[in-house]
C-alpha positions in Angstrom: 110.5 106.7 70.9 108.1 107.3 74.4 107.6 105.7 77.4 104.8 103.4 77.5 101.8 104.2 79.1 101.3 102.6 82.5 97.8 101.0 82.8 97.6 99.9 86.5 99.8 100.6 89.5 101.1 97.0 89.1 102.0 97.2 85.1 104.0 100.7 86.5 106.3 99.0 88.7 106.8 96.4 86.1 107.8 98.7 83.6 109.7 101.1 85.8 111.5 97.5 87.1 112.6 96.7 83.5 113.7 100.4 82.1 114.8 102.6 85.0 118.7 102.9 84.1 119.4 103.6 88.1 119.1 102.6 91.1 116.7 105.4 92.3 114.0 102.4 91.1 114.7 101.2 95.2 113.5 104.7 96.5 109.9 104.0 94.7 109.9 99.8 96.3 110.9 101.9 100.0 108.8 104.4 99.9 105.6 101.9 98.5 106.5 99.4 101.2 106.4 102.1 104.2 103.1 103.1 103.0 102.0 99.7 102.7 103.2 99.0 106.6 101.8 102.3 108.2 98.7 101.2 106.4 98.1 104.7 104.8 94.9 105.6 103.5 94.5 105.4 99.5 94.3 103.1 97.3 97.5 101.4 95.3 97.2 104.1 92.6 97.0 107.0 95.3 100.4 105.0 96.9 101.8 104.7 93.6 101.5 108.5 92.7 102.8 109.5 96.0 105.6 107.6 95.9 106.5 108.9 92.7 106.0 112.5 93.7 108.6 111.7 96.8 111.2 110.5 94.9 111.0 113.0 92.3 111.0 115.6 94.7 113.9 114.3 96.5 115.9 113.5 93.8 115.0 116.1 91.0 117.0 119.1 90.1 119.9 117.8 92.8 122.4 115.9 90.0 123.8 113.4 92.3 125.0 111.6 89.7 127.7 110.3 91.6 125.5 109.0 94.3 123.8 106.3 92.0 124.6 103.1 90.7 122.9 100.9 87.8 119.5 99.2 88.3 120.9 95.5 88.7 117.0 94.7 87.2 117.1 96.5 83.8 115.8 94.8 80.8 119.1 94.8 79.0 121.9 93.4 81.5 124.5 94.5 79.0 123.3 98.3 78.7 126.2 100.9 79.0 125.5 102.9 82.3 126.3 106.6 81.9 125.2 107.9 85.4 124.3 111.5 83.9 122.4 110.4 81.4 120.8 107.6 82.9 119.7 109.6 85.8 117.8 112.4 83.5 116.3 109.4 82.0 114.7 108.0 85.0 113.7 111.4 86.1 111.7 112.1 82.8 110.6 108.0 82.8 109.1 108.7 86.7 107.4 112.1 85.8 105.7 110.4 82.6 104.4 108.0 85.3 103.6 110.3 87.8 101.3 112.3 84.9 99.9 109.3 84.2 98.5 107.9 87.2 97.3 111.7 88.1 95.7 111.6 85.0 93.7 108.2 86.4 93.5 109.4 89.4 91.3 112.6 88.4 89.4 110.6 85.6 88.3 108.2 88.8 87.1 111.4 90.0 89.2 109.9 93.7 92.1 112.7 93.9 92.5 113.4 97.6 
């Protein structure tokens, strides 16, 4: 089964809130919120995007799978965490997000 398909920015963050296995979900809400307080130019799908492109860049291809805990907002409160695992998971989950919103962002015709 696939990821669903993120339609807005907003519908993202939902999804990502309910089926990110790890806590790297509180690197995306940082990294959103310091935009949103610098005021940085874009709009909330150019924030979104970049976002995701930090935190897979900072955390892709590093296995700290012992640096990471469960997301305490998953879907299923009774899901088994298996750090390796769940940390691959989130890393495919944000790329699939991250292609997505590109993917907007270029139909929109607005990449920077």
């Amino acid at each position: 089964m696939g990821f669903a398909v993120p339609k807005t920015p907003t519908h993202s963050l939902m999804l990502l809130n309910s089926f990110m296995r790890t806590d790297m979900l509180q690197h995306i809400h940082w990294r959103l919120h310091e935009m949103r307080d610098e005021d940085g130019p874009g709009s909330p799908l150019h924030h979104m995007a970049e976002s995701l492109e930090q935190v897979i860049g900072t955390w892709d291809g590093i296995n700290l799978f012992d640096r990471i805990t469960r997301n305490q907002f998953h879907i299923d409160p009774d899901y088994e965490f298996r750090p390796e695992q769940d940390y691959l998971h989130d890393i495919r989950l944000m790329k699939h997000h991250l292609k997505c919103h590109r993917k907007a962002i270029k139909e929109l015709g607005c990449w920077r």
